[in-house]
ChimeraX commands (.cxc) that place a marker at each C-alpha (Angstrom):
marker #1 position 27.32,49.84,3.20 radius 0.5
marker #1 position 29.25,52.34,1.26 radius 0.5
marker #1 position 28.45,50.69,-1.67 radius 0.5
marker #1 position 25.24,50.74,-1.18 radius 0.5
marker #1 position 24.58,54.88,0.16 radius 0.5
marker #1 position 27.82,56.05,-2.53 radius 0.5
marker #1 position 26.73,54.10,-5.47 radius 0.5
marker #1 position 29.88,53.70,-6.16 radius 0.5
marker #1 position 29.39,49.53,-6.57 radius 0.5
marker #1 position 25.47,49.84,-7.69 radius 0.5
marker #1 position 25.62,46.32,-9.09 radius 0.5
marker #1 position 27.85,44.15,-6.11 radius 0.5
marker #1 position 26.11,42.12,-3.24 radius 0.5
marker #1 position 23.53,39.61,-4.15 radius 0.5
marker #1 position 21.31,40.26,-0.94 radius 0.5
marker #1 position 22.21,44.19,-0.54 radius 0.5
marker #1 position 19.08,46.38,0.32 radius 0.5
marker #1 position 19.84,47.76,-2.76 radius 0.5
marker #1 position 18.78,44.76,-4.57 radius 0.5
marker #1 position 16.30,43.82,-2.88 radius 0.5
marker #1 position 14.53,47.39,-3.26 radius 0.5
marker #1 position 15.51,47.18,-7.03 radius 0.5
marker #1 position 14.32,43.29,-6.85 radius 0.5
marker #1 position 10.89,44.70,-5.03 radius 0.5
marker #1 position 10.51,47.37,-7.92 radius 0.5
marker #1 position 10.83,44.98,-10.89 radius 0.5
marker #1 position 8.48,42.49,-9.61 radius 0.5
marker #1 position 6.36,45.51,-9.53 radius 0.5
marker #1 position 6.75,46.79,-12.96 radius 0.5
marker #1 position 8.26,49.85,-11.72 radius 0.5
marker #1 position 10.58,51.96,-13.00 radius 0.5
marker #1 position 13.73,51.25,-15.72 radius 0.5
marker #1 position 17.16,49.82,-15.79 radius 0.5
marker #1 position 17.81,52.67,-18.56 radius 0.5
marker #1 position 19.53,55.55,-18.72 radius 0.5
marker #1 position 17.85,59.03,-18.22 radius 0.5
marker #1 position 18.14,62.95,-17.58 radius 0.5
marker #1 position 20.47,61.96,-14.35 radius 0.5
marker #1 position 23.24,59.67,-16.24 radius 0.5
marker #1 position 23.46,56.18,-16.16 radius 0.5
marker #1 position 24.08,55.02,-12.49 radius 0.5
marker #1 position 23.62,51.13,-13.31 radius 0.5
marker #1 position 21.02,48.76,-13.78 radius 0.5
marker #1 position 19.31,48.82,-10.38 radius 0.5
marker #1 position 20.21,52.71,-9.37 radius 0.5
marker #1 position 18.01,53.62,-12.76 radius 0.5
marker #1 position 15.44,51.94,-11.85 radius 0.5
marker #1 position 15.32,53.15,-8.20 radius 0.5
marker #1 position 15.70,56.37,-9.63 radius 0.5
marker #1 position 13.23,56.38,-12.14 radius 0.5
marker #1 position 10.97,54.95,-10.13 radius 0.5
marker #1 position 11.20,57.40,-7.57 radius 0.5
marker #1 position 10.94,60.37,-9.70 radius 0.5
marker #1 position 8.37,59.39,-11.77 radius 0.5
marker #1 position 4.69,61.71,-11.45 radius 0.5
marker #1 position 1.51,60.72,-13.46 radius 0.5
marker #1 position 0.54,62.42,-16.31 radius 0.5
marker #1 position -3.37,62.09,-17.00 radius 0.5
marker #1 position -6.20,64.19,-18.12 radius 0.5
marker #1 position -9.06,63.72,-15.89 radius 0.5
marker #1 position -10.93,65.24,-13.71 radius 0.5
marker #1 position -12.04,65.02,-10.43 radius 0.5
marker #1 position -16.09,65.75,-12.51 radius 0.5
marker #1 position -15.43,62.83,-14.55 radius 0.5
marker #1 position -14.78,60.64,-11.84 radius 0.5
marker #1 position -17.41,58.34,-10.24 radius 0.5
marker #1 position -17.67,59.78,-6.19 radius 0.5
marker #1 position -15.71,58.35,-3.76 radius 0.5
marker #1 position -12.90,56.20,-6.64 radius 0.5
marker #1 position -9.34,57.64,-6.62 radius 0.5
marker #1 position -7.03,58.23,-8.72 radius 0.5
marker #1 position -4.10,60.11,-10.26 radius 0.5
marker #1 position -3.81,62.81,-12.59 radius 0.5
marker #1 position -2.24,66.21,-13.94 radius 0.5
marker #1 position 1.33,66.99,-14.97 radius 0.5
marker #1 position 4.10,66.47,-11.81 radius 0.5
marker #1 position 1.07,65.41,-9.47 radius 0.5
marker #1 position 1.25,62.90,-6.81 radius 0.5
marker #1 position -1.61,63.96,-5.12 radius 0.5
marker #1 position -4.25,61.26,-4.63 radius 0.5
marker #1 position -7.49,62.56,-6.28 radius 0.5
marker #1 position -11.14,61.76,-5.05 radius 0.5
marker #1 position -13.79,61.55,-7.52 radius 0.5
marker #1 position -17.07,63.62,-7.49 radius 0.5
marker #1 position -18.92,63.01,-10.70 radius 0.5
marker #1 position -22.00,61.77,-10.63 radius 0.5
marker #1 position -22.61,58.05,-11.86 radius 0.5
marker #1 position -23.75,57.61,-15.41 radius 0.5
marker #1 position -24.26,61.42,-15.48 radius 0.5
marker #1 position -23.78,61.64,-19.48 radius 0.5
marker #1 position -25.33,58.47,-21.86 radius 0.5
marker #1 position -22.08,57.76,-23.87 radius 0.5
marker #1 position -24.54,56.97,-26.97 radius 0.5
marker #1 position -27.58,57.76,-28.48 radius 0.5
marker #1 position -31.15,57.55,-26.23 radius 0.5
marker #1 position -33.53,59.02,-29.29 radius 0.5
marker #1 position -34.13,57.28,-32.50 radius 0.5
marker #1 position -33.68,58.99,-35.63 radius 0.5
marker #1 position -37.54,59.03,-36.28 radius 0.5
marker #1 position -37.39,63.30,-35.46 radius 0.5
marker #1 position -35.15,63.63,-38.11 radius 0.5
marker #1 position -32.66,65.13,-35.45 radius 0.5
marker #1 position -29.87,62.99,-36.27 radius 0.5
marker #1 position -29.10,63.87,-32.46 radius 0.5
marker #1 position -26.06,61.76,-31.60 radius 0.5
marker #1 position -24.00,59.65,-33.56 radius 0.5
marker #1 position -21.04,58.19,-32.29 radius 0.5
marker #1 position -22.23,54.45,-32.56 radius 0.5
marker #1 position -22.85,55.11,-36.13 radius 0.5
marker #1 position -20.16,54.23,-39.25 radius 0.5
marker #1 position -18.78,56.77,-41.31 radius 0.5
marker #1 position -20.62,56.82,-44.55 radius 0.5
marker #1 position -18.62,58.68,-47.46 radius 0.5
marker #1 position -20.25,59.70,-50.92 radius 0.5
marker #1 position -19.15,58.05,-53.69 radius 0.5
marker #1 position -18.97,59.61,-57.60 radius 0.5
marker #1 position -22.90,60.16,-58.32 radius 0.5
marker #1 position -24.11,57.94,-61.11 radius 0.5
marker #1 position -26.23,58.97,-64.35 radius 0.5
marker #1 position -29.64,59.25,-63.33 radius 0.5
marker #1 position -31.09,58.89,-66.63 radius 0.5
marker #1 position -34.03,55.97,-67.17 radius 0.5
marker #1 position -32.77,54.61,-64.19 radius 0.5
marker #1 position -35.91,55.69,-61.93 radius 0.5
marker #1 position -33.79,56.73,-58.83 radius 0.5
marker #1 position -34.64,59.84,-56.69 radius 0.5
marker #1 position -31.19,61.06,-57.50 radius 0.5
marker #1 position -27.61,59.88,-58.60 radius 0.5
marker #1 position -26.28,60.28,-55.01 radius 0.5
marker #1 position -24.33,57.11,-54.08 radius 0.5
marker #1 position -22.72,56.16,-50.64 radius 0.5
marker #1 position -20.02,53.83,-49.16 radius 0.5
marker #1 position -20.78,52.58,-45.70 radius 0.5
marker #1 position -17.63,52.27,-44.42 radius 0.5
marker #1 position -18.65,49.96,-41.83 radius 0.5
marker #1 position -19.50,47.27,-43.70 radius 0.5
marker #1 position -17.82,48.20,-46.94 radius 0.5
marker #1 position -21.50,48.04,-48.56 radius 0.5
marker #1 position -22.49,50.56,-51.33 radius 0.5
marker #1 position -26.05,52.08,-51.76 radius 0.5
marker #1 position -28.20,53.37,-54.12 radius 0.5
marker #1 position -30.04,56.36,-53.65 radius 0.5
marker #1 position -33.77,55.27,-53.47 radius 0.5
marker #1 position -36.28,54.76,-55.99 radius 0.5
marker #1 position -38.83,57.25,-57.21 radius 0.5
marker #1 position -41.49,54.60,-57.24 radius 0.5
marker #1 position -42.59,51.74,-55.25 radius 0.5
marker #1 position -42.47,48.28,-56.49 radius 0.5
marker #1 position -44.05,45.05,-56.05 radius 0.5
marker #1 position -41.24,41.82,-55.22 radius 0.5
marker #1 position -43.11,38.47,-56.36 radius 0.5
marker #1 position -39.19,37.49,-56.52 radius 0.5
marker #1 position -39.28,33.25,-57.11 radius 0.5
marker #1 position -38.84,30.90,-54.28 radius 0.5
marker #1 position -35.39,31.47,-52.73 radius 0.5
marker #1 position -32.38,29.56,-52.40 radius 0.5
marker #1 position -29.64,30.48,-50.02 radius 0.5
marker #1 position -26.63,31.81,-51.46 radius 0.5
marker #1 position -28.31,32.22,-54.76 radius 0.5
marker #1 position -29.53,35.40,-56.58 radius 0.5
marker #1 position -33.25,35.36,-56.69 radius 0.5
marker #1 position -34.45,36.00,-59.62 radius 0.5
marker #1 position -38.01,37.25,-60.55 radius 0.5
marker #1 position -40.09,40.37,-59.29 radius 0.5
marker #1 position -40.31,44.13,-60.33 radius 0.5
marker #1 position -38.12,44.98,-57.46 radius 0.5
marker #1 position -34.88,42.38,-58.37 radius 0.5
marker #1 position -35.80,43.62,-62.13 radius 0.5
marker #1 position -34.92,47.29,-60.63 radius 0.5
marker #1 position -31.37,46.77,-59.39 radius 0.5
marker #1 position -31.17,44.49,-62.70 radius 0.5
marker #1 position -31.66,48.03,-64.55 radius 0.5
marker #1 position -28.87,49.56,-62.49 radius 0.5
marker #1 position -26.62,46.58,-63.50 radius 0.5
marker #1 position -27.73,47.12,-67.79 radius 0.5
marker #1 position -26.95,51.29,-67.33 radius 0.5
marker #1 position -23.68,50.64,-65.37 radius 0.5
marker #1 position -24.67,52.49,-62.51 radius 0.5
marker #1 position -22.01,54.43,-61.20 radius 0.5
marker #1 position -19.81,52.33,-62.72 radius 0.5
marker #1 position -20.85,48.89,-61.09 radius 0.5
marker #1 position -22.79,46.00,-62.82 radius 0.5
marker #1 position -23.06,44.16,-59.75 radius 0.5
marker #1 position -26.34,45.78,-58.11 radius 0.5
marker #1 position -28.88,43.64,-56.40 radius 0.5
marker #1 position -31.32,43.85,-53.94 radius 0.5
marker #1 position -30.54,43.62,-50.15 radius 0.5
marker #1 position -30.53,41.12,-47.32 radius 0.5
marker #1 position -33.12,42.09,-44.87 radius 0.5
marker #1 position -29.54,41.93,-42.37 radius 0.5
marker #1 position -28.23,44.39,-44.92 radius 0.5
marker #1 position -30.99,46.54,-44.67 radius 0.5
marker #1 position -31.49,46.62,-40.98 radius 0.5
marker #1 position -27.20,47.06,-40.79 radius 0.5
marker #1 position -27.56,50.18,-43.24 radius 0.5
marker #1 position -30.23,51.75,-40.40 radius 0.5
marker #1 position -27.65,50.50,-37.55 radius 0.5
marker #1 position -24.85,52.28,-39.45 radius 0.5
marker #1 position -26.62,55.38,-39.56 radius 0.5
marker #1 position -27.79,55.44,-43.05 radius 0.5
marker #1 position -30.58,57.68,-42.00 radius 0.5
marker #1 position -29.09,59.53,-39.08 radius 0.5
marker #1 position -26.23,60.76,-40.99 radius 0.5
marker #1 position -28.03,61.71,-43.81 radius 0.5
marker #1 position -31.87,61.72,-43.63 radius 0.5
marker #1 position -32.75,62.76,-46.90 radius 0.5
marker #1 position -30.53,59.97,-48.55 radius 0.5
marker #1 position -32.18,57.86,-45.94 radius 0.5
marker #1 position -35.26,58.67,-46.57 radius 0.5
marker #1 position -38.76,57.36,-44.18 radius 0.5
marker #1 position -40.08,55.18,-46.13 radius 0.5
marker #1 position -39.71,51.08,-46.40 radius 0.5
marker #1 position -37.49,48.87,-48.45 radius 0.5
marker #1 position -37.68,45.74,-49.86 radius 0.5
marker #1 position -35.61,43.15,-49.33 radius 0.5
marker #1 position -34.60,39.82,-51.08 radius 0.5
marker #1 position -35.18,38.16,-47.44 radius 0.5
marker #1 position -37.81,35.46,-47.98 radius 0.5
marker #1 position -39.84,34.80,-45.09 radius 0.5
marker #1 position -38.33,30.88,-43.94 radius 0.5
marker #1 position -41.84,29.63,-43.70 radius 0.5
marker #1 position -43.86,30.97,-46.62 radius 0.5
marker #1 position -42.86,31.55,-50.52 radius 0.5
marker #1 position -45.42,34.72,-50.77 radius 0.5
marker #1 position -43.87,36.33,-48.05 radius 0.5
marker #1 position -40.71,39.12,-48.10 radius 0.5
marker #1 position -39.26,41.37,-45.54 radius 0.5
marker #1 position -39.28,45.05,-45.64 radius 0.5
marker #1 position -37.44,47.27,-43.28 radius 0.5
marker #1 position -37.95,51.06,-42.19 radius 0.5
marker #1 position -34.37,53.15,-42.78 radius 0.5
marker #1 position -35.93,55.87,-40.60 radius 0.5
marker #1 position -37.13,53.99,-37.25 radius 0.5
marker #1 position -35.33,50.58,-37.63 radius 0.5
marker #1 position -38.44,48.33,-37.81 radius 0.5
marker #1 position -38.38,45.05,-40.01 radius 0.5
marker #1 position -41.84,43.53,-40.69 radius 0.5
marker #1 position -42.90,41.06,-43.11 radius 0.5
marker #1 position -45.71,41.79,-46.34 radius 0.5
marker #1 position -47.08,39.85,-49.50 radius 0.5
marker #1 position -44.50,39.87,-51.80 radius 0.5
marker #1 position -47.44,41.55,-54.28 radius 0.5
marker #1 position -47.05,44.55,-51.88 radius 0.5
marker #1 position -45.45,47.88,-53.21 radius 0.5
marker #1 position -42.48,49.35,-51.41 radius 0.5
marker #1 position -39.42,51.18,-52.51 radius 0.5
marker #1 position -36.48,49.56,-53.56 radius 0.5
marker #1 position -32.62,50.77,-52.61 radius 0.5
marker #1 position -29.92,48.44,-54.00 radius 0.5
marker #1 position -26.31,47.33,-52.94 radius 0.5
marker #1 position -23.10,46.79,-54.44 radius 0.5
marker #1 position -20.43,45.27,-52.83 radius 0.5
marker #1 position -16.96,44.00,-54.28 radius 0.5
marker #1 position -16.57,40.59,-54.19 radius 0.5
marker link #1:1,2 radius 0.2
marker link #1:2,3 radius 0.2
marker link #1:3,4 radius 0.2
marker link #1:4,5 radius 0.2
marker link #1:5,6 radius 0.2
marker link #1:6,7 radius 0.2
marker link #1:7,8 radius 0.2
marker link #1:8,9 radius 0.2
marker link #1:9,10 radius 0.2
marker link #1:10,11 radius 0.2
marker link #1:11,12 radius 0.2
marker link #1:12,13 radius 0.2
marker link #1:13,14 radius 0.2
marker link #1:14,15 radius 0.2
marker link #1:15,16 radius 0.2
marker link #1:16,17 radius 0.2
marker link #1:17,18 radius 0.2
marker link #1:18,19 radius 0.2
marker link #1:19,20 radius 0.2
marker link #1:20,21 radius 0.2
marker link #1:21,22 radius 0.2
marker link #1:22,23 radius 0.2
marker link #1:23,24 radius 0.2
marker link #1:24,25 radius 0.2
marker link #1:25,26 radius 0.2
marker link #1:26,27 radius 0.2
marker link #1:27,28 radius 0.2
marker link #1:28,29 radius 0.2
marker link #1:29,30 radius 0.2
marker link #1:30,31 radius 0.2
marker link #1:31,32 radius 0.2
marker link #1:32,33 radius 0.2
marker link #1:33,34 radius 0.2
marker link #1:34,35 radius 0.2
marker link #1:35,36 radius 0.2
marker link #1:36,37 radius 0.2
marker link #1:37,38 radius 0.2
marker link #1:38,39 radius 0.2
marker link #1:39,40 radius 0.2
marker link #1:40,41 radius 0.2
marker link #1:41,42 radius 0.2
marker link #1:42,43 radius 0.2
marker link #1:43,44 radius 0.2
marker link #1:44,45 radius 0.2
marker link #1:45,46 radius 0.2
marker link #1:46,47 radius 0.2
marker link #1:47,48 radius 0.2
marker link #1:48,49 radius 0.2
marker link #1:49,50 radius 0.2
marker link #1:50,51 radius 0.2
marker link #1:51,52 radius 0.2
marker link #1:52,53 radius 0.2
marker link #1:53,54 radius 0.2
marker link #1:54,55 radius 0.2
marker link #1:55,56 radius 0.2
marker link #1:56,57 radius 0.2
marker link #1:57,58 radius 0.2
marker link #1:58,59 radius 0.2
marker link #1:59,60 radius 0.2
marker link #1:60,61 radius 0.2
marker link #1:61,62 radius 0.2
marker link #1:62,63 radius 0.2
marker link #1:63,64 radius 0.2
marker link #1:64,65 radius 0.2
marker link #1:65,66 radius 0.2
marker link #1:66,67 radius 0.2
marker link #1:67,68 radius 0.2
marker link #1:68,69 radius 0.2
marker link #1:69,70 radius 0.2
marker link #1:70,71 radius 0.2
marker link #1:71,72 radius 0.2
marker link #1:72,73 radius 0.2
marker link #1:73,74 radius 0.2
marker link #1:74,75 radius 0.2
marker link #1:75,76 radius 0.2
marker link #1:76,77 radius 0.2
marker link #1:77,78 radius 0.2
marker link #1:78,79 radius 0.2
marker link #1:79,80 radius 0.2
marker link #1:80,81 radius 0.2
marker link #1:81,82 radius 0.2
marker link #1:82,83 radius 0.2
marker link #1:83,84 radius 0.2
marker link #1:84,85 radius 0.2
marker link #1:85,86 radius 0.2
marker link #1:86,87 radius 0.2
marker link #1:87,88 radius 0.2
marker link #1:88,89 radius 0.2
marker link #1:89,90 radius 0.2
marker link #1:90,91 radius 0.2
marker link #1:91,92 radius 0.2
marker link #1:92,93 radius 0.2
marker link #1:93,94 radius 0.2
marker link #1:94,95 radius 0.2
marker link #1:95,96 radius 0.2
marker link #1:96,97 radius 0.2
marker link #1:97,98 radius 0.2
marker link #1:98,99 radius 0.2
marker link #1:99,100 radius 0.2
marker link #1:100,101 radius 0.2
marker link #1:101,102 radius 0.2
marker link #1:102,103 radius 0.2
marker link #1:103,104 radius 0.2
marker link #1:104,105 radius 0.2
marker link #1:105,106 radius 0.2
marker link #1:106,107 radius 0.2
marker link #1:107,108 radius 0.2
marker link #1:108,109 radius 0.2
marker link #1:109,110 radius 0.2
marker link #1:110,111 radius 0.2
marker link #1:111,112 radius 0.2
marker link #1:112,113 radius 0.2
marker link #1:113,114 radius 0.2
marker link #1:114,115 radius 0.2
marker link #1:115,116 radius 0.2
marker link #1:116,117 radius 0.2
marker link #1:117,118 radius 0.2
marker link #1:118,119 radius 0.2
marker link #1:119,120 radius 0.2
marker link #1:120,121 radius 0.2
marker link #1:121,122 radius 0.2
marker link #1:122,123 radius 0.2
marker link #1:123,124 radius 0.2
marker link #1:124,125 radius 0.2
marker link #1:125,126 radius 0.2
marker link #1:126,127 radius 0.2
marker link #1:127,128 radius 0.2
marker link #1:128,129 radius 0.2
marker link #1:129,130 radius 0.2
marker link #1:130,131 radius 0.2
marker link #1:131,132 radius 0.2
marker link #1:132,133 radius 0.2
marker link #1:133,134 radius 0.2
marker link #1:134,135 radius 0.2
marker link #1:135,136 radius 0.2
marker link #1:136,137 radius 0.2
marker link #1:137,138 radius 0.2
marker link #1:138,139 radius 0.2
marker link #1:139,140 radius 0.2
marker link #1:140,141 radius 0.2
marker link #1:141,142 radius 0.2
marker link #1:142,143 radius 0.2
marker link #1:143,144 radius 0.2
marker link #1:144,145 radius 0.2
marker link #1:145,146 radius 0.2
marker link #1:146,147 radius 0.2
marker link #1:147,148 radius 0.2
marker link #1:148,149 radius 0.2
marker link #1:149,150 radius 0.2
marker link #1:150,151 radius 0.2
marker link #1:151,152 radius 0.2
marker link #1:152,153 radius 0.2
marker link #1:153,154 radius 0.2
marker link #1:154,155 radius 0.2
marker link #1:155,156 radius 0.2
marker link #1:156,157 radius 0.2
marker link #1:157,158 radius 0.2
marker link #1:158,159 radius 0.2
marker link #1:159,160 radius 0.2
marker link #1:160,161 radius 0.2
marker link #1:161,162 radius 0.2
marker link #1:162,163 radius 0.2
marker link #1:163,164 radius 0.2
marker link #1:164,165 radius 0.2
marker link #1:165,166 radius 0.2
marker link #1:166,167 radius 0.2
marker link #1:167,168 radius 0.2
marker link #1:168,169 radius 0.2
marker link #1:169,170 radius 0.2
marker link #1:170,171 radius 0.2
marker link #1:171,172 radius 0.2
marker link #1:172,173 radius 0.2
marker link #1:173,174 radius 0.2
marker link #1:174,175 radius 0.2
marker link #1:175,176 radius 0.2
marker link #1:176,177 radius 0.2
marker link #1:177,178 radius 0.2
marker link #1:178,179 radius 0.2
marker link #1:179,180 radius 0.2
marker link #1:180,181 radius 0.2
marker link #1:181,182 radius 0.2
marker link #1:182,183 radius 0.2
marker link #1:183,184 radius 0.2
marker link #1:184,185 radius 0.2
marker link #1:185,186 radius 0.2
marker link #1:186,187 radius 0.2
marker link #1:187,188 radius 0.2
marker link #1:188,189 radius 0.2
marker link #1:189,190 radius 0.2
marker link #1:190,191 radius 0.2
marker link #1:191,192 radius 0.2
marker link #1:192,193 radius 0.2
marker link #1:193,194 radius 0.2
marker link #1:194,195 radius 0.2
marker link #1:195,196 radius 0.2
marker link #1:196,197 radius 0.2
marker link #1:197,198 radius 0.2
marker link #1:198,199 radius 0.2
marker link #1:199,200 radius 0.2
marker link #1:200,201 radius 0.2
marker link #1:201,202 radius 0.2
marker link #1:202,203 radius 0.2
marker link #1:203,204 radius 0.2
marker link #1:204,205 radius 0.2
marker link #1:205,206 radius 0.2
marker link #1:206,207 radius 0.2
marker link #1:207,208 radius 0.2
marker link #1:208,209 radius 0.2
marker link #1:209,210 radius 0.2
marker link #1:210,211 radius 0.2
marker link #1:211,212 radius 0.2
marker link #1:212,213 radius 0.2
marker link #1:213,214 radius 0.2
marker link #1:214,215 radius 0.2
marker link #1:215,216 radius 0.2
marker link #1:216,217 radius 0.2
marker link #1:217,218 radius 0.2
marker link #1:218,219 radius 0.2
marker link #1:219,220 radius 0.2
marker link #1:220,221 radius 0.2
marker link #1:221,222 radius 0.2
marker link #1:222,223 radius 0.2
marker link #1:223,224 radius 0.2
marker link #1:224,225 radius 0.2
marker link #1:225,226 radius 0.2
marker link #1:226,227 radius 0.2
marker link #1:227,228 radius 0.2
marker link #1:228,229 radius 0.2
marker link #1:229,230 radius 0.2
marker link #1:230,231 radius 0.2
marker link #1:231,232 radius 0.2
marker link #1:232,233 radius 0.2
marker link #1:233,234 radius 0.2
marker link #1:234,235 radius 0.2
marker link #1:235,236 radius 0.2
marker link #1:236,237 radius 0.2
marker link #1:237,238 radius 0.2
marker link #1:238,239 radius 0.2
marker link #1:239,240 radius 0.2
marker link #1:240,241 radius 0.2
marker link #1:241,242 radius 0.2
marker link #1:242,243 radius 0.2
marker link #1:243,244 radius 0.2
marker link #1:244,245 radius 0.2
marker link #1:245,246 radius 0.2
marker link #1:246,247 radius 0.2
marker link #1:247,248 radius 0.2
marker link #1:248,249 radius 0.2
marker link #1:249,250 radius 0.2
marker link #1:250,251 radius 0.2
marker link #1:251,252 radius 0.2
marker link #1:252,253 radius 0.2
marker link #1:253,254 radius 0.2
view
């Protein structure tokens, strides 16, 4: 018993109390056999100490809590705490579209970065402006001045399509060297849609822009048939490919 209350034999007898608190606290994932502040007592009087002594350290509060769950928090505090938010009192992301133009909340969004602007010259763009999604790793073009039809050919999957006034505009991009990259082309309609999911208009609504891109998406079930998708409101609908829409292109290293 002295061994047990003096400490003076932490370590000796196999079925002590001792142990079998020290046992009880392991299984528990309690407390350390390390040394601390008090010394080094041995294996199992660390870990009864620091068990003992240890107090939560957490930043909550009671307002954040959902009424009626409890829990513990604050510096040195063991006092049970008793939650009196209110339940999904605060949307954690956005609940407006970006069709306003408030950009509003945008947490869910990626980080989009601006790249070194390119030479506007014959290239028919709005402006040099170029941006890295950093989502996705994608970059974009700032959007074209004028609208464009896309009688692209019939498409293959996992080839370029070739054709159309609106492929022949990134092609232009690629001849000028635009912003240093020859490998423009014309997005996915995934790409597209992904760009609005990122954010590309809610973090920046001028680059974004309202108006509705072409893609290089050919509709599965007819060859005169492309989609077009909406940076500002998110909607993807399909048109005649003899149709005239803007045209923003992408750049991505391979």
């Amino acid at each position: 018993m002295l061994a047990e209350t003096g400490g003076s034999s932490p370590e000796s007898g196999a079925t002590s109390r001792l142990k079998t608190l020290s046992n009880s606290l392991t299984s528990l994932g309690y407390g350390s056999t390390s040394s601390g502040g008090w010394g080094d007592w041995g294996l199992m009087w660390n870990r009864i100490y620091s068990a003992g002594t240890f107090s939560p350290d957490g930043d909550l509060t009671v307002g954040e809590v959902s009424p009626g769950k409890t829990f513990y928090a604050g510096i040195n505090n063991r006092t049970q705490k008793v939650g009196t938010g209110t339940i999904y009192s605060a949307q954690s992301l956005a609940t407006k579209d970006d069709y306003t133009g408030d950009a509003g909340y945008t947490s869910e969004e990626a980080i989009w970065t601006n790249l070194a602007d390119g030479t506007v010259g014959a290239t028919g763009l709005a402006s040099g402006e170029i941006k890295l999604d950093t989502r996705t790793g994608l970059v974009w073009s700032a959007s074209s001045t004028a609208t464009y039809a896309n009688q692209m050919d019939a498409v293959t999957n996992g080839v370029r399509p070739t054709g159309g006034n609106s492929i022949a505009f990134c092609n232009g991009l690629n001849s000028v060297t635009y912003g240093g990259k020859t490998n423009w082309y014309l997005p996915t309609q995934k790409e597209l849609f992904q760009a609005y999911i990122d954010g590309i208009y809610g973090q920046d609504n001028v680059f974004g822009t309202n108006e509705q891109y072409w893609s290089s998406s050919e509709v599965s079930d007819s060859s005169t048939l492309a989609w077009y998708v909406g940076l500002q409101s998110g909607y993807t609908v399909y048109g005649n490919k003899s149709n005239a829409f803007d045209v923003r292109c992408v750049s991505r290293d391979l």
